[in-house]
C-alpha beads as a LAMMPS data file, in Angstrom:
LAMMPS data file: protein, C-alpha beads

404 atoms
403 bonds

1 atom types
1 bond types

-500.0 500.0 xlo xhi
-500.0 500.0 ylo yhi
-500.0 500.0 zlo zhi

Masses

1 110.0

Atoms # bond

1 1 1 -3.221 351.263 -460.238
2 1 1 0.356 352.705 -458.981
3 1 1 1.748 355.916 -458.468
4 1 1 3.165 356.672 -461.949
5 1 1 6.930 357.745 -462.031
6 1 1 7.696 361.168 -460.431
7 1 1 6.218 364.054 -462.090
8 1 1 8.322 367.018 -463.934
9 1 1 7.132 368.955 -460.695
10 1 1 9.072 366.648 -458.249
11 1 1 12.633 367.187 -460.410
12 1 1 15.673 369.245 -458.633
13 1 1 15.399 373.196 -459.415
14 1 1 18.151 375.325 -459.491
15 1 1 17.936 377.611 -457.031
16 1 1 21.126 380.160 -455.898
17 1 1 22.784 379.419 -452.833
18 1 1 23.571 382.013 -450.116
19 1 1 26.523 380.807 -448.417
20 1 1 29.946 379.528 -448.964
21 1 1 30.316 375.914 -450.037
22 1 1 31.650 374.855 -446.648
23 1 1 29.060 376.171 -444.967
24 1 1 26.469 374.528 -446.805
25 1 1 28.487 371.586 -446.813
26 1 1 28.495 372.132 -443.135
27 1 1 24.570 372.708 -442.728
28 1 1 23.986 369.592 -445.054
29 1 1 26.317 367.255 -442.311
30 1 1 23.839 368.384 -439.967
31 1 1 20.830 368.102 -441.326
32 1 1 22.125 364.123 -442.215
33 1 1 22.944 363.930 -439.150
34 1 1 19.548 364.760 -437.536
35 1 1 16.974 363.222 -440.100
36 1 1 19.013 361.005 -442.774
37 1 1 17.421 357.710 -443.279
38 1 1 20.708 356.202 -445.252
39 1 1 21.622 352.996 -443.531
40 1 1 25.445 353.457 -442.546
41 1 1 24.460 356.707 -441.123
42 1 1 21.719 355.022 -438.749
43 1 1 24.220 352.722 -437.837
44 1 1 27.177 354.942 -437.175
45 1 1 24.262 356.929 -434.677
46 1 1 23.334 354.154 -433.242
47 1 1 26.892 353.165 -432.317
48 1 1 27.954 356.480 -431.189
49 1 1 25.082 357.706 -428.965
50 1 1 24.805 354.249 -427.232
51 1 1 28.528 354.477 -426.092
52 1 1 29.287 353.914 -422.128
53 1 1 31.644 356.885 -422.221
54 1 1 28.991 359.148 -423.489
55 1 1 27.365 362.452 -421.153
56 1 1 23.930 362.259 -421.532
57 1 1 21.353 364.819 -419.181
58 1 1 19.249 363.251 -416.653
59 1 1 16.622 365.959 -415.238
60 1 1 13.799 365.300 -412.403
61 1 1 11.335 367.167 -413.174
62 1 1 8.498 368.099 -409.991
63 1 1 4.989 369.581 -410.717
64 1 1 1.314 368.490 -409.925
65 1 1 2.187 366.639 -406.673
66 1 1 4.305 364.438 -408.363
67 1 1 7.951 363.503 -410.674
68 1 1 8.861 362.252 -413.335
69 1 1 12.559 361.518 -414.491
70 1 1 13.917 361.683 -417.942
71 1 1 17.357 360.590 -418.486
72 1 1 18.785 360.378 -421.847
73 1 1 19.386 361.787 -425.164
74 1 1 19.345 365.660 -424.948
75 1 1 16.280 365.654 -427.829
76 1 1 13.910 363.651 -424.800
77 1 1 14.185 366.438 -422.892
78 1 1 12.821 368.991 -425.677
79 1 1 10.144 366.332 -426.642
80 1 1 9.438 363.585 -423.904
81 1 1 9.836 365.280 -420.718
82 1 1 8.390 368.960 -421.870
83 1 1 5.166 366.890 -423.062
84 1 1 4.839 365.197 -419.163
85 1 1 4.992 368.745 -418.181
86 1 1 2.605 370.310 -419.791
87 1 1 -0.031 367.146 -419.370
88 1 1 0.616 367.455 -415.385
89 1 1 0.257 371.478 -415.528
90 1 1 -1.833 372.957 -412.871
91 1 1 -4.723 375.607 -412.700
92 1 1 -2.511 377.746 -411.006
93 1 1 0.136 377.799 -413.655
94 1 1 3.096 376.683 -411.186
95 1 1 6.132 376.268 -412.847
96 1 1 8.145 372.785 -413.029
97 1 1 10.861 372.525 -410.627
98 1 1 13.823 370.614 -412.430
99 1 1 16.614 368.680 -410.567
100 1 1 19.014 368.488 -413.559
101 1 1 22.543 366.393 -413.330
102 1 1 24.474 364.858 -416.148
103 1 1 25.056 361.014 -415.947
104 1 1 26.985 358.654 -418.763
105 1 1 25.536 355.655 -420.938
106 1 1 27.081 353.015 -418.040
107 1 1 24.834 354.565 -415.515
108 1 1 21.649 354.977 -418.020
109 1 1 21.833 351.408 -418.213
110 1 1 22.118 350.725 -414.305
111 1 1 19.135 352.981 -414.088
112 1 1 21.919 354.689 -411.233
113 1 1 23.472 357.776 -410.364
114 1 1 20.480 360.105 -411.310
115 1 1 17.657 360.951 -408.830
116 1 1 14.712 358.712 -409.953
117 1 1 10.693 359.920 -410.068
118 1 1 7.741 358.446 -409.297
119 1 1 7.752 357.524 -413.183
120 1 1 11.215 356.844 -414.660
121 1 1 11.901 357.371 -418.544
122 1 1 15.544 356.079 -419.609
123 1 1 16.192 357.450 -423.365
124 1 1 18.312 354.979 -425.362
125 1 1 18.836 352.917 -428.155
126 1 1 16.601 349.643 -429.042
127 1 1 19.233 347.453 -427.588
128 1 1 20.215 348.792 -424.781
129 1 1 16.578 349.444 -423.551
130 1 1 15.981 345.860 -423.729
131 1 1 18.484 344.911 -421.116
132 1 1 16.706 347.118 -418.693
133 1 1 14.656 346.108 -415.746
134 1 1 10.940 344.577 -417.071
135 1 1 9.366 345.189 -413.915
136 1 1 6.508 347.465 -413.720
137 1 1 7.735 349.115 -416.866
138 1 1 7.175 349.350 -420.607
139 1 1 9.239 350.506 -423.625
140 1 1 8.036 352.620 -425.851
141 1 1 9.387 354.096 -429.072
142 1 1 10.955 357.407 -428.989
143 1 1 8.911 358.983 -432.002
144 1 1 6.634 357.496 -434.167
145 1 1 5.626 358.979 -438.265
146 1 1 2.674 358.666 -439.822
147 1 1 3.103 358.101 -443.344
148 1 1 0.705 357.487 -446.545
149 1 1 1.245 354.869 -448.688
150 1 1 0.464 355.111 -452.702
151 1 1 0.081 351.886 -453.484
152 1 1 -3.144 351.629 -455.143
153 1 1 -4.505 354.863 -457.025
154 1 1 -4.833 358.547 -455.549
155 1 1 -8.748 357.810 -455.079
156 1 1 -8.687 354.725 -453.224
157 1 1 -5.803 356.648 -451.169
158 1 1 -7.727 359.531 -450.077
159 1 1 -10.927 356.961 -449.226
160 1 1 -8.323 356.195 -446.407
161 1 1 -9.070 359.269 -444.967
162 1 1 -10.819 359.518 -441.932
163 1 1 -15.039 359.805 -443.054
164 1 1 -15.715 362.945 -440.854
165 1 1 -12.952 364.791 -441.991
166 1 1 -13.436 363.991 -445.976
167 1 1 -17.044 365.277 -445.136
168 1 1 -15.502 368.349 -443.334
169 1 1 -13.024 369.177 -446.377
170 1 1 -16.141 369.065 -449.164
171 1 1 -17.593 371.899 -446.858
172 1 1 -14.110 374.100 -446.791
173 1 1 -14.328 373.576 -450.428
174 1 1 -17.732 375.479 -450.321
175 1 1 -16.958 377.632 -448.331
176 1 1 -14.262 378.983 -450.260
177 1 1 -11.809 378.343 -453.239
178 1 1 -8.404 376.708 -452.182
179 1 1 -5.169 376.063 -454.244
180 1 1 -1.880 374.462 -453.494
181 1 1 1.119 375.751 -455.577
182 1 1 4.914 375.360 -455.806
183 1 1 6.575 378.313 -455.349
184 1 1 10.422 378.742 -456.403
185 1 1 11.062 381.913 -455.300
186 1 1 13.711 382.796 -453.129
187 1 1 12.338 385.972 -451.685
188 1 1 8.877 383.763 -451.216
189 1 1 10.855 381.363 -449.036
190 1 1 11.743 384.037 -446.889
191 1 1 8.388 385.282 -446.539
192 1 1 6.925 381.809 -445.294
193 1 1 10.000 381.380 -442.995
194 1 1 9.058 384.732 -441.367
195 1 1 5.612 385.361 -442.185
196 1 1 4.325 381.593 -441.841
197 1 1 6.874 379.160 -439.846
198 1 1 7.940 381.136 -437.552
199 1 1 5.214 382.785 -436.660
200 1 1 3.316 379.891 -436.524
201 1 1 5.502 378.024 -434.219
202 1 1 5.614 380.666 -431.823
203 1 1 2.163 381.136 -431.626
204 1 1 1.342 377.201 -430.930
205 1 1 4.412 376.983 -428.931
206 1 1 5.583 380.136 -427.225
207 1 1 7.969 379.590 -425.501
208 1 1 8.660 375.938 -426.330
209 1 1 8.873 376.761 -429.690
210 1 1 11.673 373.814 -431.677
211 1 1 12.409 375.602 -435.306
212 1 1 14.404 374.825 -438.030
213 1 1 17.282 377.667 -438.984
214 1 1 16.566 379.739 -441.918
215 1 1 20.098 378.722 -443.302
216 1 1 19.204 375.295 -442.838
217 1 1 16.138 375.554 -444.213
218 1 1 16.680 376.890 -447.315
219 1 1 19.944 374.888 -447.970
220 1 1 18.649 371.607 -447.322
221 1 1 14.678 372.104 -448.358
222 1 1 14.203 375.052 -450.257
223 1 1 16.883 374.350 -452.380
224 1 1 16.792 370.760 -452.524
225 1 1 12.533 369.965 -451.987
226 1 1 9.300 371.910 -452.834
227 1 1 8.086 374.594 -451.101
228 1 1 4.478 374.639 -451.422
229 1 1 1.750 377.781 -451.254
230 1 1 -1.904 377.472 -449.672
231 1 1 -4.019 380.059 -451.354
232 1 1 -7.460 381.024 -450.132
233 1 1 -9.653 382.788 -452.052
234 1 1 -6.899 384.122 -454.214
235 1 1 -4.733 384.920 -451.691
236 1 1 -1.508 383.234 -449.660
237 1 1 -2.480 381.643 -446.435
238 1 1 -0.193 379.234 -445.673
239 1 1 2.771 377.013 -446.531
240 1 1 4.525 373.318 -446.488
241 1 1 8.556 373.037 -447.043
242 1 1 9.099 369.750 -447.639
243 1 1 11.865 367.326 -448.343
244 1 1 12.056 365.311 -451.690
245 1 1 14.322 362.134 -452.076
246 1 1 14.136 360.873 -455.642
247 1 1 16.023 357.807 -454.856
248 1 1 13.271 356.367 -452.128
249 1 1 10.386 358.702 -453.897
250 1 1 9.406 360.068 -450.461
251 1 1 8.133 363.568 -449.748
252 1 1 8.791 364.279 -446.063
253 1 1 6.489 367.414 -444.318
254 1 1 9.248 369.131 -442.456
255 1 1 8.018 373.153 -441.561
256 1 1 4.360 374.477 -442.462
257 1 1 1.808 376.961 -441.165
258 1 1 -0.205 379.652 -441.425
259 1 1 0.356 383.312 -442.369
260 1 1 1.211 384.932 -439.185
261 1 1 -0.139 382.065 -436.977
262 1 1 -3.384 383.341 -437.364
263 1 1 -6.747 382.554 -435.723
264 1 1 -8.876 382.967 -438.839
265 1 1 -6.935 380.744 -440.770
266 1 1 -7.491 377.785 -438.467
267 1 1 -10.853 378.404 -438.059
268 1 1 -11.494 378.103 -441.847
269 1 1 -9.534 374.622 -441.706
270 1 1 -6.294 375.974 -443.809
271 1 1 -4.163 372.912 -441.786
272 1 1 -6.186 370.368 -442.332
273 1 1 -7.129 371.251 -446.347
274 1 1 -3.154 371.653 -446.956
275 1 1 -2.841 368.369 -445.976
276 1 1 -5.468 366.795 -447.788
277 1 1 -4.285 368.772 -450.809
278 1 1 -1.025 367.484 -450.277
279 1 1 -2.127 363.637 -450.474
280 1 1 -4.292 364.146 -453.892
281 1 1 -1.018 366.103 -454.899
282 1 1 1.297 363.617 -454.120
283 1 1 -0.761 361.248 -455.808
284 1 1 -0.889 362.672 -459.121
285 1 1 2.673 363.354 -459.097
286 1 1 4.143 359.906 -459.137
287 1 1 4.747 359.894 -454.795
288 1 1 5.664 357.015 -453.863
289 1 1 5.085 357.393 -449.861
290 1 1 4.320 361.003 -447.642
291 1 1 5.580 361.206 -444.801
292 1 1 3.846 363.894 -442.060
293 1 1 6.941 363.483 -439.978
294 1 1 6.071 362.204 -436.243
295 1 1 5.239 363.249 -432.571
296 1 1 5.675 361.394 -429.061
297 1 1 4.040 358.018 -428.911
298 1 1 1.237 359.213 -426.582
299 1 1 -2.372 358.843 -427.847
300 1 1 -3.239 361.967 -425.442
301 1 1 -0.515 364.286 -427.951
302 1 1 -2.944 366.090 -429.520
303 1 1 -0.464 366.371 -433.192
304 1 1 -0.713 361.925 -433.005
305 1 1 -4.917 362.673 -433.320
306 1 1 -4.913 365.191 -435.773
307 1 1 -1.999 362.788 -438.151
308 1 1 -3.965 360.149 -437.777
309 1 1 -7.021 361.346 -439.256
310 1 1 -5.723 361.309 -442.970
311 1 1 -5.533 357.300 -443.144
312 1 1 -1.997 357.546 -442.340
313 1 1 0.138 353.966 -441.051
314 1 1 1.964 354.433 -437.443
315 1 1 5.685 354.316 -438.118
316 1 1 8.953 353.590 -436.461
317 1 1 10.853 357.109 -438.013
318 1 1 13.245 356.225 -441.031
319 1 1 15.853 358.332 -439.153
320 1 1 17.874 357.748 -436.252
321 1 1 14.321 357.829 -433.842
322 1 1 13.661 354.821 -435.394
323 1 1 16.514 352.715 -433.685
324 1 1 15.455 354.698 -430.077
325 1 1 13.448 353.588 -427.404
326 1 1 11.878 354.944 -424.117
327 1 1 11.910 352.735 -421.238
328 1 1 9.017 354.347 -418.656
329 1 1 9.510 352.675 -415.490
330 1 1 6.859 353.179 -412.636
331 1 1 8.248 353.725 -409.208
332 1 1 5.455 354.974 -407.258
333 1 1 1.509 354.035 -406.820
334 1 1 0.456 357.558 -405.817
335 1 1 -3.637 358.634 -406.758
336 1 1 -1.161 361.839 -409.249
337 1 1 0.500 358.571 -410.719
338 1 1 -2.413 356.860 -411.985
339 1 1 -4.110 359.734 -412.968
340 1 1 -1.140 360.693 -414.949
341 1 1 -1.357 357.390 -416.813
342 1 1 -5.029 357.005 -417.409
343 1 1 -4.749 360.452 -419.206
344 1 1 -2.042 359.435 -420.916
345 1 1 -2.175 356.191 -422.987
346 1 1 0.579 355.145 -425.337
347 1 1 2.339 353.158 -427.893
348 1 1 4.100 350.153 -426.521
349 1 1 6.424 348.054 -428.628
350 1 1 6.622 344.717 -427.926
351 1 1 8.638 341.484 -428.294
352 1 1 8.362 340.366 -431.291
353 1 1 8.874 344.508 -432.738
354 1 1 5.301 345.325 -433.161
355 1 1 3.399 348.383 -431.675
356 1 1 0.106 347.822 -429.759
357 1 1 -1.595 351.159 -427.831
358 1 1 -1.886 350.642 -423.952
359 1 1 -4.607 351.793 -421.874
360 1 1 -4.746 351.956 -417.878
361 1 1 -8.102 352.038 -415.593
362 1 1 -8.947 350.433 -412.513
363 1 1 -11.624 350.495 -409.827
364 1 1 -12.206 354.369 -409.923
365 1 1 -10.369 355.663 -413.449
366 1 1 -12.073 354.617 -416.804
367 1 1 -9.452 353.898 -419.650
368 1 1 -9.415 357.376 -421.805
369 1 1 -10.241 355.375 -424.821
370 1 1 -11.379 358.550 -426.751
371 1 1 -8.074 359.128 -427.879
372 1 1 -8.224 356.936 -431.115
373 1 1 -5.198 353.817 -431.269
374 1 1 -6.841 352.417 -434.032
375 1 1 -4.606 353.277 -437.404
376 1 1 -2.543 350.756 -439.778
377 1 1 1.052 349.944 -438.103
378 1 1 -0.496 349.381 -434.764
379 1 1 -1.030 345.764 -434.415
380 1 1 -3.136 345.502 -431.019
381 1 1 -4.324 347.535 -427.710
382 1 1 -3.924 346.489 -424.293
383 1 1 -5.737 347.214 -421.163
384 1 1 -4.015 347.211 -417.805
385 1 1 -5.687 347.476 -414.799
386 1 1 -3.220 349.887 -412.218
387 1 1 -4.107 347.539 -408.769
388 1 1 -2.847 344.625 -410.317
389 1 1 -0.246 346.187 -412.283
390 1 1 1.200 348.124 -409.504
391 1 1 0.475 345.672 -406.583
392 1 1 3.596 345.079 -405.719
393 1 1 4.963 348.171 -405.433
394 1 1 2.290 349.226 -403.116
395 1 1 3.688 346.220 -401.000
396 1 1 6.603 348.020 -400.404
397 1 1 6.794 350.921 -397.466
398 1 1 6.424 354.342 -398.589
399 1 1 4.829 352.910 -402.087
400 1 1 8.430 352.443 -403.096
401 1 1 9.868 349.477 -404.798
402 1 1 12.807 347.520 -402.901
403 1 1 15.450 348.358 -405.487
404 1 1 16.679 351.427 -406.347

Bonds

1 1 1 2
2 1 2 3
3 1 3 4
4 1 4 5
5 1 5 6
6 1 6 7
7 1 7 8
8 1 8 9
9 1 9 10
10 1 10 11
11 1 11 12
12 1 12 13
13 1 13 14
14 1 14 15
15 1 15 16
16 1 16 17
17 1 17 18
18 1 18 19
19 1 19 20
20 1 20 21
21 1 21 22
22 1 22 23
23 1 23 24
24 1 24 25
25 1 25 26
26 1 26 27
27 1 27 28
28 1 28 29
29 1 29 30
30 1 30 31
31 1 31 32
32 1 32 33
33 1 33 34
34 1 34 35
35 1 35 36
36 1 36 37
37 1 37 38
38 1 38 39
39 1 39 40
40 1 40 41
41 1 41 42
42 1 42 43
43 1 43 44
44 1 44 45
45 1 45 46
46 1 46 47
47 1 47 48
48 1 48 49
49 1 49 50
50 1 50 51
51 1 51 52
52 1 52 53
53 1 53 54
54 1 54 55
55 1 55 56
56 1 56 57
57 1 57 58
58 1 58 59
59 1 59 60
60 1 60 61
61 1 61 62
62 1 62 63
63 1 63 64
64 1 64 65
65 1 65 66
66 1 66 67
67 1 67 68
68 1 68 69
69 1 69 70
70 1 70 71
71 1 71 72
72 1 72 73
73 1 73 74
74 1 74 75
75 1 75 76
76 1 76 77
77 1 77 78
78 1 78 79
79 1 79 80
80 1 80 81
81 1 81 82
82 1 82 83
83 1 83 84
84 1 84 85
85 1 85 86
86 1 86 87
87 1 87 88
88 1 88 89
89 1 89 90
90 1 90 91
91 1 91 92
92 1 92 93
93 1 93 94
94 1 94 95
95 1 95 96
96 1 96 97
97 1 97 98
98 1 98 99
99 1 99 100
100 1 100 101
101 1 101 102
102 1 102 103
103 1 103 104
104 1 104 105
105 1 105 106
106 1 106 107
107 1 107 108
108 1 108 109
109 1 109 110
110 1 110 111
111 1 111 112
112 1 112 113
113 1 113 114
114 1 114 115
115 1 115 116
116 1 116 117
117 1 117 118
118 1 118 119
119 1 119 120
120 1 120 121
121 1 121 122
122 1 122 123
123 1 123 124
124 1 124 125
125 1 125 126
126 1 126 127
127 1 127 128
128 1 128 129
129 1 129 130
130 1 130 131
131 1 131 132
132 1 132 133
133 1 133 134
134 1 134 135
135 1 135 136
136 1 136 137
137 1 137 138
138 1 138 139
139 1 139 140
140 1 140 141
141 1 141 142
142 1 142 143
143 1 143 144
144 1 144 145
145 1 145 146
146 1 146 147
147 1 147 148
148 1 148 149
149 1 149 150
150 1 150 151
151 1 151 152
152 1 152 153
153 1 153 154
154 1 154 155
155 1 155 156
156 1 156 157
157 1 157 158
158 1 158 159
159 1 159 160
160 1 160 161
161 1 161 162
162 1 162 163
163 1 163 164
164 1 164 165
165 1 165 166
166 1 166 167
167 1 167 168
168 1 168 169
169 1 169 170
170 1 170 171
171 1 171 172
172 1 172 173
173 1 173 174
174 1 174 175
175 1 175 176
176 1 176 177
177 1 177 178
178 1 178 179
179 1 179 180
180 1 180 181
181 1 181 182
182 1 182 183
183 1 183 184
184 1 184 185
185 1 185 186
186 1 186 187
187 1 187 188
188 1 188 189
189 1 189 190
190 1 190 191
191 1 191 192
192 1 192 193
193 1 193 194
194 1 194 195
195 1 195 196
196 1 196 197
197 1 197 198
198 1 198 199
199 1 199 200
200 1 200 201
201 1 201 202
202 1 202 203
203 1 203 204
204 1 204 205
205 1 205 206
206 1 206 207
207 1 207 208
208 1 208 209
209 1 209 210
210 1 210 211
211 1 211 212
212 1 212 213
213 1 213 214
214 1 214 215
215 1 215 216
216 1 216 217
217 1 217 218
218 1 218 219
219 1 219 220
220 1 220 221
221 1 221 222
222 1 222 223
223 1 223 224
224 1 224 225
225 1 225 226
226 1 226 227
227 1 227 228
228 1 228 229
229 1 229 230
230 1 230 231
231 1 231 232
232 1 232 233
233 1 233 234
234 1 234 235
235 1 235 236
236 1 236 237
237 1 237 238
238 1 238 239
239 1 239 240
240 1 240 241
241 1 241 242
242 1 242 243
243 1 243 244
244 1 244 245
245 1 245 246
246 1 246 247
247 1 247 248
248 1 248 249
249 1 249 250
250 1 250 251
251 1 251 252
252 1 252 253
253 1 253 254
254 1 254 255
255 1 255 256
256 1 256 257
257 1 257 258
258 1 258 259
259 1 259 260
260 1 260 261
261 1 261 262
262 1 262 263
263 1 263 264
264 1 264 265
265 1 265 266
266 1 266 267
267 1 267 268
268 1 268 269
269 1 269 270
270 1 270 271
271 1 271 272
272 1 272 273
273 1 273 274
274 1 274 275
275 1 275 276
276 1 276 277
277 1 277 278
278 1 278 279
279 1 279 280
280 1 280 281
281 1 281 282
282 1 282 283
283 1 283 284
284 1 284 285
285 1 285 286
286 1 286 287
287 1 287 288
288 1 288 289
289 1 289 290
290 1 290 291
291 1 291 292
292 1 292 293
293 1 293 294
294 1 294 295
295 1 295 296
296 1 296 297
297 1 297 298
298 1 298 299
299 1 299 300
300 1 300 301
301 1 301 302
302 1 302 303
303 1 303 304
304 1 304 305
305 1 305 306
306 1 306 307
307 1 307 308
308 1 308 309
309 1 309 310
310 1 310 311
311 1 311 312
312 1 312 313
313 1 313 314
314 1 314 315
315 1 315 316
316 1 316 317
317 1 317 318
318 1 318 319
319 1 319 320
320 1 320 321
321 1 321 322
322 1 322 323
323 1 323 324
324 1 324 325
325 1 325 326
326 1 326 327
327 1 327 328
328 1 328 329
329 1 329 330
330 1 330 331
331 1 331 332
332 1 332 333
333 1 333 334
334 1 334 335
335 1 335 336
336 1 336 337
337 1 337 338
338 1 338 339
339 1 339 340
340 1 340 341
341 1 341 342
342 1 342 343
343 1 343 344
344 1 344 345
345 1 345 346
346 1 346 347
347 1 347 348
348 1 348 349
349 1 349 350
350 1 350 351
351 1 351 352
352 1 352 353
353 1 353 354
354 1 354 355
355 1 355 356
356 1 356 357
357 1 357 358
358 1 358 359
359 1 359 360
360 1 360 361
361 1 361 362
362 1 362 363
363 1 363 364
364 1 364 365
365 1 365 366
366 1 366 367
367 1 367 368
368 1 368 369
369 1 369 370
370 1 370 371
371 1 371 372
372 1 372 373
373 1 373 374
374 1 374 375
375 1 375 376
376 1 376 377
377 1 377 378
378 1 378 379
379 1 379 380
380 1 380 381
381 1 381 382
382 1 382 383
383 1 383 384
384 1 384 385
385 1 385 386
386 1 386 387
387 1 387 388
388 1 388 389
389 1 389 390
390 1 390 391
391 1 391 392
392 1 392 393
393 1 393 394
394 1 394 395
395 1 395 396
396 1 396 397
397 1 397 398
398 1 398 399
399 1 399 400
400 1 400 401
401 1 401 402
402 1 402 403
403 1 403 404
C-alpha cells in the first residue's frame, strides 16, 4: 500500500514574518542557493563553481606525524578537512598546523600551485574530478543523504529499521511515555533555536559548531516546514525543524536536538526515538520520501552509523553536493598513512556512477570492517590491500611519487 496524499498536517501555515520583504527575499536566495534541489539551479552551480577563473582555498593541514591537503570549495574545508583532523588527533591534544594559500579552478585541475600532503583531496565538480590523475587515487562523493523511501506501507517501512535498534525503541517506550507534536508557535521556535539547536550544536561541536541563522531559520523552515516537539513524560525535550516541499512530497531534517544539549536526554535515547517517531509520522501523513540530510562519505563518521541504522538508502544529495566530488590522491606510503586509511574506510563512486564502500588492510592492519557499508544505494565493497596498492610509490625515493 502507498503513502496516501499529504495529510492536512503537511499544508503551508501562516505564520508572521519578522523582516522586510527584501530581506526575506534575500535569506530565501540563499537558502536556494545552498540546499535547492530545482534543476536549473544545480546547473547554474555547477557551471559557476567549476569556472577556471574561480578562487578557491587550498590548506595543508599537519598533525599526527603526517598531512593531508584539501583544496577546493570553501564548504570541504568546514566538512572534509576538519573531519581528517579530528580522526588524526593526538593524546596530547596538539593543535593542527595549517599551511593555507588560495589557488584558482585551472590549478585545482593541474593538481599545481598548492603545497600537496601525504594524502591529497581536490574538491570539485563530477566532471572535472574525472579528468584528474587515476593513479593511486579514488573519487569519492562530497556528501552523501540517507533517505527513507514510502513506497510500500508505514509498517513494512519501519521493518527496515535496523533489528537492534527497533528492539531498543520498544524499551524507551517502557521506560517512559514519548510524543511528537507540531508546534506553530513563534515564540516556541525561538525557544528550540536557543534552548535546543543551539545548544545542542555547541555542545557536540564546540568549537566547530556549523549552525543555521535564526533569521534563516525561521524564514525558510519555520515559516515554510514543520517544526516538530519531542515530549517526554509530559514534558519538552527536544525538537526537529524540518523542510516540507509539496511539489516533490519530501520532508528534509535540517536542525534538531535536545533541550540544552543535555546528557540525560541522550542517555534516555531522545535522538534516536525522534527519529523513529518521525518515520511512523511521515508515514501516516502521506510522505512521500524523508530525508535525514547527509554527512562525509566516511564509514568511520560516526553521524553515517547512527543514519544508517533506520533502514535508510545511501544518497548522492538532491542539492548542489550531489554534482561534487572528492578526488583523495595518496602521495606518501608512511606507517601514519596507512593507519589513517585503515581507520578510515569510505564511499567510492565508480565508473559506471554507482557507490561501493572501500576498505584497506595489509600484512599488519586488519580492514576496520565494524563500521557497517552495508545499506540500500551502496552497490558493492572493495578491499585493497596498501603493499600492492601503494607499491609504486614506495619505489620512488623518499616514498614520493615522480610527479608532482
Amino acid at each position: 500500500m502507498l503513502p496516501a496524499q499529504p495529510s492536512q498536517a503537511l499544508s503551508k501555515p501562516r505564520l508572521p514574518a519578522r523582516i522586510s520583504l527584501r530581506d526575506r527575499l534575500r535569506l530565501r536566495a540563499g537558502y536556494a542557493w545552498r540546499n535547492s534541489g530545482n534543476l536549473a539551479i544545480r546547473q547554474f552551480r555547477l557551471r559557476w563553481d567549476g569556472r577556471r577563473s574561480v578562487t578557491l582555498p587550498a590548506i595543508r593541514s599537519e598533525l599526527g606525524d603526517m598531512s593531508i591537503t584539501y583544496a577546493g570549495p570553501s564548504e570541504g574545508v568546514a566538512y572534509t578537512l576538519e573531519f581528517t583532523e579530528q580522526r588524526r588527533e593526538t593524546a596530547n591534544g596538539e593543535d593542527p598546523v595549517r599551511d593555507s594559500r588560495t589557488v584558482s579552478g585551472r590549478d585545482l585541475l593541474r593538481v599545481n600551485g598548492f603545497p600537496t600532503g601525504d594524502i591529497t583531496i581536490v574538491g570539485t565538480t563530477a566532471p572535472n574530478a574525472s579528468r584528474l590523475p587515476r593513479d593511486f587515487s579514488f573519487v569519492l562523493p562530497m556528501r552523501v543523504h540517507f533517505v527513507v523511501d514510502f513506497n510500500a506501507d508505514t509498517e513494512s517501512v519501519i521493518e527496515r529499521i535496523a533489528r537492534g535498534e527497533r528492539r531498543n525503541f520498544r524499551q524507551k517506550c517502557r521506560q517512559h511515555k514519548w510524543d511528537l507534536d507540531i508546534e506553530r508557535d513563534p515564540g516556541w521556535f525561538d525557544h528550540f533555536y536557543d534552548r535546543i539547536y543551539r545548544a545542542t550544536m555547541f555542545q557536540r561541536h564546540r568549537e566547530r559548531e556549523r549552525t543555521e541563522s535564526r533569521e534563516s531559520a525561521y524564514e525558510c523552515l519555520f515559516r515554510n516546514g514543520i517544526l516538530f516537539v519531542l515530549r517526554m513524560d509530559g514534558r519538552r525535550a527536544g525538537g526537529h525543524l524540518c523542510h516540507w516541499d509539496r511539489t516533490t512530497g519530501v520532508l528534509t531534517s535540517r536542525l534538531l536536538g535536545v533541550l540544552d544539549g543535555a546528557d540525560e536526554y541522550y542517555a534516555a535515547g531522545a535522538l534516536k526515538v525522534m527519529h523513529i517517531l518521525l518515520i511512523e509520522w511521515a508515514g501516516r501523513n502521506g510522505v512521500r520520501q524523508l530525508d535525514f540530510q547527509g554527512t562525509e562519505a566516511f564509514l568511520s563518521k560516526g553521524t553515517y552509523q547512527f543514519k544508517r541504522l533506520f533502514g535508510t538508502r545511501v544518497t548522492l544529495p538532491p542539492n548542489h553536493f550531489g554534482d561534487k566530488r572528492l578526488w583523495l590522491q595518496v602521495r606518501r606510503d608512511t606507517p601514519q598513512v596507512r593507519d589513517f586509511l585503515v581507520a578510515n574506510p569510505f564511499l567510492a563512486v565508480t565508473d559506471d556512477g554507482t557507490m561501493e564502500a572501500v576498505y584497506f588492510h595489509d600484512e599488519h592492519r586488519v580492514a576496520r570492517t565494524e563500521y557497517k557499508s552495508n545499506s540500500p544505494g551502496v552497490v558493492g565493497v572493495r578491499h585493497v590491500n596498501l603493499t600492492d596498492f601503494l607499491a609504486e610509490i614506495s619505489r620512488h625515493d623518499g616514498s614520493r611519487p615522480a610527479w608532482r
